[in-house]
N, C-alpha and C positions, 0 to 999 in steps of 0.2 A: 419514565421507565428505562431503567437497563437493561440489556440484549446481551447475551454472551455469546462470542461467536468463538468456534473450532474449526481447524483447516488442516489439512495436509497431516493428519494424526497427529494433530494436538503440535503441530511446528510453530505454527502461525495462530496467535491467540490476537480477542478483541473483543474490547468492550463499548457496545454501540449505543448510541445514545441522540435523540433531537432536540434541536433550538428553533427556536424562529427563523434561522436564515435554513434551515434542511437538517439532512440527516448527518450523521459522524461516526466514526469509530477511530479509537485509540487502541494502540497494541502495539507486539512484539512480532518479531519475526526472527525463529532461530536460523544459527545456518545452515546452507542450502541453496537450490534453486527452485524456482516454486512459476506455475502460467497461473496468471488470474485473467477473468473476461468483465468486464464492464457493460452495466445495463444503462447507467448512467453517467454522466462527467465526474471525472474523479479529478481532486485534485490532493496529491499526496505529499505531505511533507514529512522531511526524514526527523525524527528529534533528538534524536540519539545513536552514533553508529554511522554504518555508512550502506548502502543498495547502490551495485552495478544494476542499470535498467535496461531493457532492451523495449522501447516503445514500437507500437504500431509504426508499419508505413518507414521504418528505418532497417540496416542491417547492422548500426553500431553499436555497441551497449556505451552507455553513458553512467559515471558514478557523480550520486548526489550524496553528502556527506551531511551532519549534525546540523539544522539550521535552513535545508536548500529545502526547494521542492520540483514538483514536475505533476504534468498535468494528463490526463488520458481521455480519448472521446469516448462518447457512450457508444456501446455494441462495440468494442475491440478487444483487443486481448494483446497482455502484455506480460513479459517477465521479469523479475526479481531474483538477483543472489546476494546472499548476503554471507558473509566470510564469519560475522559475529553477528551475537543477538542485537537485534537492532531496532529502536522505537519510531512508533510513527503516528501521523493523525493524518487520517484520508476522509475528506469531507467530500458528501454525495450534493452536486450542486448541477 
């Protein structure tokens, strides 16, 4: 089954889906700066584009670019900007 997710008025689109290793979603993120919170471990890879991130537990934003990733605990909350539209796949592990 596919899952269509909507955020931030239709900014941040995704389409969610499970394998045998957990959950996923794939999407887009227009620009912007957007807080998400985590119930779970995320780990997010960028696939296209680039996200300045400002993770939990830090004050620096860090930019992951086409190819990199980065990881978040469960129960935190973290931010995203994105200068362009920018693709990603965030696997719930």
């Amino acid at each position: 089954m596919i899952n269509v997710n909507e955020y931030f008025d239709g900014q941040v689109k995704s389409l969610g889906y499970a394998t045998a290793e957990g959950k996923s979603t794939v999407g887009v993120i227009a620009p912007g700066t957007y807080e998400f919170g985590t119930s779970m471990h995320e780990i997010m890879h960028v696939l296209e584009g680039e996200l300045k991130v400002l993770l939990p537990i830090t004050d620096n934003w860090e930019t992951f670019g086409g190819g990199s990733k980065f990881e978040v605990p469960a129960n935190a909350s973290f931010k995203v900007e994105a200068a362009a539209p920018t693709a990603y796949l965030c696997q719930y592990r």
